[in-house]
C-alpha positions, -999 to +999 in steps of 0.1 A: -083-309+277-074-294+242-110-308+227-130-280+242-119-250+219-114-272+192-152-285+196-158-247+196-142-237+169-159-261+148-191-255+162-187-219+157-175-222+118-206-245+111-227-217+124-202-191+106-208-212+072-250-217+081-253-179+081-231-170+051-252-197+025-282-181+041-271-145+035-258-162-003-293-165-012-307-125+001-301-110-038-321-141-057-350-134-030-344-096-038-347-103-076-380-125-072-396-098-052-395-071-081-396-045-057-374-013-065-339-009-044-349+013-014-389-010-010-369-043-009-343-028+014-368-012+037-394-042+042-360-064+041-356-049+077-392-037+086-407-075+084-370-085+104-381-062+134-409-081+151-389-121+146-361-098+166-381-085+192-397-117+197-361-135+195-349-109+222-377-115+245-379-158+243-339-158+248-346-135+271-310-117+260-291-096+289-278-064+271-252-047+287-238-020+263-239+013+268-261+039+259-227+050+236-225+015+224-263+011+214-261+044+196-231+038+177-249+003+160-282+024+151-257+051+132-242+018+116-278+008+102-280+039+092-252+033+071-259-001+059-295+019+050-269+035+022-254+004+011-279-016+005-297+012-017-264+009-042-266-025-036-297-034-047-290-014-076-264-023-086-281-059-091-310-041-112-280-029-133-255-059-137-267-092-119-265-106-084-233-121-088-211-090-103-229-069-081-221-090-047-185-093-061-179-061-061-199-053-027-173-074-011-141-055-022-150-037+009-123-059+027-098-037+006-117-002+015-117-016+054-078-023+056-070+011+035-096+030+066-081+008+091-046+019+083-053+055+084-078+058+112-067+030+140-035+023+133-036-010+119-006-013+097-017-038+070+000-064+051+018-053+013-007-076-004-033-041-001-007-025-024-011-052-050-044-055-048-059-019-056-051-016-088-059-052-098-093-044-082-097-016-107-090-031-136-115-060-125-137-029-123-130-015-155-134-052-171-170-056-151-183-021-168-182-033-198-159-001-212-139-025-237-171-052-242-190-051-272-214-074-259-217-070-217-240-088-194-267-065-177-289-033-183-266-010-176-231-028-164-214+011-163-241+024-138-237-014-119-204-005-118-208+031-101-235+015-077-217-016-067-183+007-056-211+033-038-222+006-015-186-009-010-180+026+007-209+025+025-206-013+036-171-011+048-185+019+071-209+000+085-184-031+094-162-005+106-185+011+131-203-023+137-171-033+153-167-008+173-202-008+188-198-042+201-173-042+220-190-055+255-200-086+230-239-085+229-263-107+223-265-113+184-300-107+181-300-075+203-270-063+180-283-072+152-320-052+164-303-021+165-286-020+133-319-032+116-337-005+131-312+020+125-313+006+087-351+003+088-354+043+097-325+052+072-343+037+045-377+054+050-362+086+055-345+080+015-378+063+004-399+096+014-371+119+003-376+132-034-344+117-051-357+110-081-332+129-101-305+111-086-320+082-101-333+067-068-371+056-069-399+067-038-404+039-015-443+013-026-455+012+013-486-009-001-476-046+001-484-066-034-483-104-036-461-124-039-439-096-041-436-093-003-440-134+005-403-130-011-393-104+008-406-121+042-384-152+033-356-126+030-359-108+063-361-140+079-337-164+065-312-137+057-316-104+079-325-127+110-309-163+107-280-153+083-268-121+106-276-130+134-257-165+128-230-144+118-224-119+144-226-144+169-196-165+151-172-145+134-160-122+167-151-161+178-134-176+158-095-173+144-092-151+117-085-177+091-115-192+094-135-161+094-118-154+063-130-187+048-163-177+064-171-146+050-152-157+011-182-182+012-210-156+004-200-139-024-187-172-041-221-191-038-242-162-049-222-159-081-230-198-083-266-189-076-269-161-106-255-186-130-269-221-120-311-202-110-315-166-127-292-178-155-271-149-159-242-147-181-213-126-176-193-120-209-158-129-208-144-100-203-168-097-173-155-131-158-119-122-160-131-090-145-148-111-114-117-136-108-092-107-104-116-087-076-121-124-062-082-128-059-077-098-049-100-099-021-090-135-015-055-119-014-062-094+010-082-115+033-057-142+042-029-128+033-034-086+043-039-091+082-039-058+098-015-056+133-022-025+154+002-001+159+007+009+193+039+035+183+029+071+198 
């Protein structure tokens, strides 16, 4: 009688682990593409819209959030629209690997909002782990490095922590909008759209001076072939794989899960694009990779129910 949710369990971490190596692989497809932040971000989502909508219709998926629900994941793409602007930057700056690494600190960011926002008291480990984080930072920018890795690993730096911010607010409110447990691909629609709008609206916008380049709406080959590979293997398969596993399974093994992306994409940067973090740099990934590690398994939240 006990076989069943174990059976599920591991049928639900294979499908956990499926989508983070696929999502492991979305900043090499980025970096092939040679498309500035905000085009790859945009056509990232736009080419994801009609495999959803065609997902949505074969499965024919039953969606019964509420209007509240459905409004609160398009705000969350809107979000994610922000991250993945610093995000993509941030890998123009300082490498895929560095710049997922630090992308991923948002586990600290989403304990620390967590805490003050809905009462989740979290584990001491968040107390040690901030200020090792910053000094991974400060090792990652290249302040002390005669000789960093990257364009500008200072400005990485700055745009990795942007879209940590913006990432954590998007798992945050993600969360929240699914609480009647939707359909992965209808969930996952509405924050694509939400991030599909969100990024037009900051391709159009004239934010050059902040350093942010106008959208390309013209589609160049084989720019875009790349970017089609990452909408579907990563923005569909990947997330969708994703949000259909980690809401079920224990939170060990979603720590495991989601721990799995950021580690093979750093493998990726150095075994394919050949990238080569000084060693200050290194030192500077390990300690956010601890940290997070740290925070992950050991810095579960508990919510406090206390009036």
């Amino acid at each position: 009688m006990e076989s069943m949710p174990v059976n599920g369990d591991r049928k639900n971490m294979l499908i956990a682990l499926f989508g983070s190596t696929l999502i492991s692989f979305a900043p090499l497809f980025y970096q092939y593409s040679e498309t500035n932040p905000v085009t790859g971000a945009f056509f990232r989502m736009a080419y994801a819209l009609p495999v959803l909508i065609l997902l949505i219709f074969l499965l024919n998926s039953k969606d019964t959030r509420s209007r509240e629900s459905r409004s609160l994941t398009l705000f969350a793409g809107l979000l994610i629209s922000l991250d993945f602007v610093g995000y993509h930057t941030a890998i123009d700056y300082i490498g895929t690997g560095i710049a997922t690494m630090i992308g991923n600190s948002q586990v600290i960011i989403v304990t620390l909002v967590s805490w003050k926002f809905l009462g989740e008291k979290p584990n001491k480990s968040i107390l040690f782990a901030l200020p090792v984080v910053v000094l991974g930072l400060a090792l990652i920018s290249g302040i002390w490095d005669d000789e960093p890795y990257g364009e500008d690993p200072f400005k990485g730096v700055i745009a990795g922590v942007f879209a940590a911010i913006f990432y954590s607010s998007f798992l945050i409110v993600y969360r929240y909008s699914n609480r009647e447990m939707a359909p992965a691909q209808n969930l996952q629609f509405d924050a694509t759209a939400g991030a599909a709008f969100g990024l037009l609206l900051i391709g159009i916008m004239p934010l050059n001076s902040l350093g942010v380049e106008p959208i390309i709406l013209q589609p160049a080959w084989p720019s875009h072939a790349w970017l089609i590979l990452l909408a579907i293997c990563c923005q569909v398969a990947g997330w969708i794989a994703i949000t259909y596993a980690l809401p079920r399974l224990p939170g060990a093994k979603t720590s495991f899960a989601v721990l799995l992306q950021p580690v093979l994409t750093i493998i990726w940067g150095l075994l394919i694009l050949d990238e080569e973090p000084s060693l200050q740099q290194s030192m500077g990934i390990l300690l956010i990779l601890g940290s997070v590690i740290s925070v992950t398994i050991f810095g579960n939240t508990r919510v406090n129910t206390e009036r």
